[in-house]
C-alpha positions as CSV (number, residue, x, y, z in Angstrom):
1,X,-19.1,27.3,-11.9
2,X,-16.5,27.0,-9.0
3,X,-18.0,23.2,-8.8
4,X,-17.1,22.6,-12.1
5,X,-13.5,23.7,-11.8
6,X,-12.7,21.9,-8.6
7,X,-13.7,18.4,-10.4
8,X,-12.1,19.1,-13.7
9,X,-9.3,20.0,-11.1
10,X,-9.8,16.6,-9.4
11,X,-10.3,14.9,-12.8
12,X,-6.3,16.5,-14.0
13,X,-4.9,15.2,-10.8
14,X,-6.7,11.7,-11.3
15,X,-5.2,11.9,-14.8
16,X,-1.6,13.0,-13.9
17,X,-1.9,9.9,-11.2
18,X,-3.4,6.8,-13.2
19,X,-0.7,8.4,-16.3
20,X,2.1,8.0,-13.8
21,X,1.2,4.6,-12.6
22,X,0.6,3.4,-16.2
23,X,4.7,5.1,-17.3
24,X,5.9,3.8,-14.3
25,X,4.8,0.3,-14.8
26,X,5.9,0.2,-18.2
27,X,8.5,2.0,-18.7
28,X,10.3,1.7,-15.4
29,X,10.5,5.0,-13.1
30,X,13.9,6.0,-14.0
31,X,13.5,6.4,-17.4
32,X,9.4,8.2,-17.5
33,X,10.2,12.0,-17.5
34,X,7.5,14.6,-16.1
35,X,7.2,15.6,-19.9
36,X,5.8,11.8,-20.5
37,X,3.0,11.8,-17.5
38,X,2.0,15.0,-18.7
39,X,1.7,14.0,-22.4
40,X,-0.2,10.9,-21.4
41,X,-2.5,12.5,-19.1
42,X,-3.3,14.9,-22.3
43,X,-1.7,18.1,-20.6
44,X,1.1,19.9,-20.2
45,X,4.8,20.1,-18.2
46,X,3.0,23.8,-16.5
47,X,0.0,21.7,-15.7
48,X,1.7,18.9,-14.3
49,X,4.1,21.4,-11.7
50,X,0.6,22.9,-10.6
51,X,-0.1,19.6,-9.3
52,X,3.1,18.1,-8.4
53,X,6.2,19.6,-7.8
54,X,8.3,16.6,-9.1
55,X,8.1,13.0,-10.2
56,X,9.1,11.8,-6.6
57,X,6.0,14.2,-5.2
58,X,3.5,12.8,-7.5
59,X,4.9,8.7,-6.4
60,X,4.5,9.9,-3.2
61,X,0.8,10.5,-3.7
62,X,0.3,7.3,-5.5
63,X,1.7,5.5,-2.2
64,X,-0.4,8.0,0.3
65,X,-3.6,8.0,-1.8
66,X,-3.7,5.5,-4.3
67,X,-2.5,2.4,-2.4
68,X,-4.3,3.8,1.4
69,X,-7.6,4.0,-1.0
70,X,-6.8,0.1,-2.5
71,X,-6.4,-0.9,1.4
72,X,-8.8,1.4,2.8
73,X,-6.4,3.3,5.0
74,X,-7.3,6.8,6.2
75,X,-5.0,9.7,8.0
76,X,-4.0,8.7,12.0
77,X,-1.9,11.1,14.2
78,X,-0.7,7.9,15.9
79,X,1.1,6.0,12.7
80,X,0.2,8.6,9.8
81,X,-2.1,5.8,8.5
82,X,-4.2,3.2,9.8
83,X,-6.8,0.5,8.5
84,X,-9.5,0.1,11.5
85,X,-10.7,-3.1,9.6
86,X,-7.1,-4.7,11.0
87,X,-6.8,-3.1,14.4
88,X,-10.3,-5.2,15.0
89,X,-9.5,-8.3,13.0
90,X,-6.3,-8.5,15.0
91,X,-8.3,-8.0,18.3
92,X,-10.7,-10.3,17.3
93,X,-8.4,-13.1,17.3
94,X,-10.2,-15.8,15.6
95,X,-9.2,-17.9,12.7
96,X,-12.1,-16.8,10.7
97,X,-11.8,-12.9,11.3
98,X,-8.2,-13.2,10.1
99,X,-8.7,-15.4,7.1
100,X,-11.9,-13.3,6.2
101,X,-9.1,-9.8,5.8
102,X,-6.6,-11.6,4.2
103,X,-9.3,-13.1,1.7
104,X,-10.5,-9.1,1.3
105,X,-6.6,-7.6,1.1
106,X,-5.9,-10.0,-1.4
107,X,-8.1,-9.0,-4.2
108,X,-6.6,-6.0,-3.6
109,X,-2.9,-7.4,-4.4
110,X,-3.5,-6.8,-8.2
111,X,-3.8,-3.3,-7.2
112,X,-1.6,-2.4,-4.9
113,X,1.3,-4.5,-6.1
114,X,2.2,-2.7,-8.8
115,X,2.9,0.3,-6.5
116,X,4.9,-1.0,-3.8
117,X,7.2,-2.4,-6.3
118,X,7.6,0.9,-8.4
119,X,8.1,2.7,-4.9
120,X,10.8,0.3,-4.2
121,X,12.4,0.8,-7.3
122,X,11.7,4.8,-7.1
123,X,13.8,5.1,-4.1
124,X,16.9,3.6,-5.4
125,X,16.8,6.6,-7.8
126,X,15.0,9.4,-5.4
127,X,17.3,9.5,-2.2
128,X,13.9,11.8,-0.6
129,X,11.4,8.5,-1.3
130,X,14.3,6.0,0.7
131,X,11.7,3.9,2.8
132,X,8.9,5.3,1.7
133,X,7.3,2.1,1.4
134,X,8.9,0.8,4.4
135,X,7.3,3.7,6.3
136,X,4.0,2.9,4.8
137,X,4.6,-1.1,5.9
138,X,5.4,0.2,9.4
139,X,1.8,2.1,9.4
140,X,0.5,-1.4,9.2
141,X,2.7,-2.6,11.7
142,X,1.9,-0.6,14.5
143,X,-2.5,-1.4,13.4
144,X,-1.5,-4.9,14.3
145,X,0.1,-4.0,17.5
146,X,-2.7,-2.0,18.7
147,X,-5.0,-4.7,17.8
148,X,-3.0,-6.9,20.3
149,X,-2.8,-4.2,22.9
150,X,-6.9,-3.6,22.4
151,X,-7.3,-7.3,23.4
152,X,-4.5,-7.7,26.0
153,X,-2.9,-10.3,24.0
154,X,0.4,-11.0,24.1
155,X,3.1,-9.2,26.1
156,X,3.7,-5.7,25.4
157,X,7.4,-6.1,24.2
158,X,6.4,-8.8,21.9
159,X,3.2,-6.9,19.6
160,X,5.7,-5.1,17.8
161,X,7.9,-7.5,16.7
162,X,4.8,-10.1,15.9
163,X,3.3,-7.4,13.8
164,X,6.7,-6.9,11.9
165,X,6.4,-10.6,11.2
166,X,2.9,-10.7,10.2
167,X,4.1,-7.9,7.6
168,X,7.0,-9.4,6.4
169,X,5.3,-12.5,5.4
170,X,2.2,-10.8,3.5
171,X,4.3,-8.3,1.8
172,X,6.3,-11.6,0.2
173,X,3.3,-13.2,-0.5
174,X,1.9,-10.6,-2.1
175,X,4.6,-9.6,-4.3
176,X,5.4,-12.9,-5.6
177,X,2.2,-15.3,-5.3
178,X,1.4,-15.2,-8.9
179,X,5.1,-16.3,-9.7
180,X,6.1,-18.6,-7.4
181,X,6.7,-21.8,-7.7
182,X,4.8,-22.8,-4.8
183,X,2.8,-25.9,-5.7
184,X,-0.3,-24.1,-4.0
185,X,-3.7,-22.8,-5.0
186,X,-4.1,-19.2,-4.6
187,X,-7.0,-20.9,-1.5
188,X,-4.0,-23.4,-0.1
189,X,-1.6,-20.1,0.1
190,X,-4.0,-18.0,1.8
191,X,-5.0,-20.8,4.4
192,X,-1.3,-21.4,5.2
193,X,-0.7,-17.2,5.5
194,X,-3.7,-17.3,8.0
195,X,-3.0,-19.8,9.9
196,X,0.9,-18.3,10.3
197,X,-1.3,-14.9,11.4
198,X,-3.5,-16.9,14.0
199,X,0.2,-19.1,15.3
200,X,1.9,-15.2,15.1
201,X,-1.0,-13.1,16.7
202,X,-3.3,-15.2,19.2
């Protein structure tokens, strides 16, 4: 019996989540109310404060559990997040290893996309979500730069910055490549972000 609760626990939480996501993608975030999620997840406003104190709590799961599951991040003391799969591509170093995560990260764009964007927008309206993205970007950041300091690559004033770089550029790509003007394939644009990563990071 105490089984059964905990997943139809799990199952409301899922609910309240994917109902969230779904509002804030359609509606906007300013103007879905915890009243809506909780209608559209089939529950309650009490149900929905047992889960999540506020609309900025439950956004900040989506970006700690939704989008770390998408990218297959887990908990780190050292940067609050980290992807393993990076810190060893990065080491790695070659051409293929780095085209071969990119090629993996970006069928997960159609996922994660739509969360960094409403987390953007979130934190124009939320003053305690200001950077939350950000934050999560710099998670990735420092992965890169211990993948360089695992290989001894590049000096150690320099990983950092490269990293930030290496960022910047896929977080573009990602939230624009289906609207750019671009003149590329979606195979030309991620040969051209890889070999930027191998100039950047080898």
């Amino acid at each position: 019996m105490a089984n059964l609760r905990e997943a139809q626990k799990r199952m409301t939480r899922r609910l309240l989540l994917e109902s969230g996501l779904e509002l804030f993608k359609t509606k906007g975030y300013a103007a879905t109310t915890v009243d809506d999620i909780a209608t559209a997840a089939g529950t309650t406003r009490v149900t929905f404060y047992a889960y999540f104190s506020s609309r900025s709590e439950l956004m900040k799961a989506l970006i700690d559990e939704q989008l770390n599951e998408a990218l297959q991040r887990v908990r780190s003391p050292e940067h609050g997040s980290t992807a393993q799969d990076l810190v060893a591509t990065v080491a790695d170093g070659t051409p293929e290893a780095i085209m071969a995560w990119l090629r993996r990260t970006a069928d997960s764009w159609p996922t994660i996309r739509p969360i960094i964007r409403i987390g953007r927008d979130a934190a124009v309206i939320d003053p305690e979500l200001t950077d939350l993205v950000e934050r999560w970007l710099e998670e990735a950041v420092g992965d890169i730069e211990d993948g360089l300091a695992t290989a001894g690559r590049l000096e150690p004033h320099q990983r950092r910055f490269r990293g930030v770089l290496a960022m910047a550029q896929l977080d573009f790509v990602a939230q624009h490549w289906d609207r750019a003007d671009w003149k590329l394939t979606r195979d030309q644009m991620l040969d051209e972000l890889s070999a930027s990563w191998v100039r950047l990071l080898t």
